[in-house]
N, C-alpha and C positions, 0 to 999 in steps of 0.2 A: 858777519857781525862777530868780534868779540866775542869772548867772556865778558870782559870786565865792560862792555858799553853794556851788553845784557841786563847784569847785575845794577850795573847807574839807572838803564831806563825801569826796571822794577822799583828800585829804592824811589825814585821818580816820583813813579804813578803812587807808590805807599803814601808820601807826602805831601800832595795832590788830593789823593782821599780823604785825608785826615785834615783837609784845611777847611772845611765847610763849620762854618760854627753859628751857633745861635742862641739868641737872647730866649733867654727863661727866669721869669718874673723870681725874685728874691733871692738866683742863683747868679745871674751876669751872665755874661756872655759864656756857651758850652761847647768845647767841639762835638760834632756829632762824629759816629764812626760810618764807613760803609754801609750798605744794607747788609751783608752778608754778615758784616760782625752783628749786626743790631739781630738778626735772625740767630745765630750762634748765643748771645746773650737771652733772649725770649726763650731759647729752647732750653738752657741752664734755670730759667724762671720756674718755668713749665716743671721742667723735672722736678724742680726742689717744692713746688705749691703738690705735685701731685704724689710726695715724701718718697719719691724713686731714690733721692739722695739728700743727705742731711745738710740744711743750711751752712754748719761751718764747711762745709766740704765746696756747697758752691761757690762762698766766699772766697775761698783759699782758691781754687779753679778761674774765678773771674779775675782774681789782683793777676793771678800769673797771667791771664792773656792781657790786660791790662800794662804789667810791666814788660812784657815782651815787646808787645808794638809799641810803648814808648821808644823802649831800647832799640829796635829797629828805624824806626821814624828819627831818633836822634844819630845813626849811625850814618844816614843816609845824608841827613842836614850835614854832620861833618865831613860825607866823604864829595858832597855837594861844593861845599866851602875849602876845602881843599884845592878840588878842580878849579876854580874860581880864581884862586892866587898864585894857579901855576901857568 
C-alpha cells in the first residue's frame, strides 16, 4: 500500500467519524465527535471544574482542537474531491 492511498484511507475514516450528527432541541441538528474526542473534551472539563487549569486556557485549548480537525476533515473532503475529477 502506498503512502498516499494510506493517508486517503485515514482522511477517509476522519470524515466518516465526524459524519454522525444529531438533533438537540433549540440547537438543530450537531455533529457529534468520536468517542475519543468527546473523552479528550470531558477530561479538559474535568481539569478546568477541578481549577487544574484556568478556563481561558481551556477555551483556547478546545477551539484549537476544534479548528484543527476542522482543518483536517476539510482537507480530506478536498483532497476526496480531487480524486473524484481525476
Amino acid at each position: 500500500m502506498s503512502a498516499l492511498t494510506r493517508q486517503l484511507s485515514g482522511a477517509h475514516q476522519t470524515v466518516r467519524l465526524f459524519s454522525r450528527r444529531m438533533e438537540v432541541p433549540w440547537l438543530g441538528e450537531v455533529a457529534v465527535p468520536p468517542p475519543d474526542k468527546l473523552a479528550y473534551y470531558a477530561g479538559i472539563g474535568v481539569l478546568t471544574a477541578l481549577q487544574v487549569i484556568e478556563w481561558p486556557l481551556a477555551l483556547v485549548i478546545t477551539a484549537g482542537h476544534l479548528l484543527a480537525d476542522q482543518h483536517l476533515s476539510g482537507l480530506a473532503r478536498g483532497v476526496g474531491e480531487a480524486l473524484e475529477t481525476a
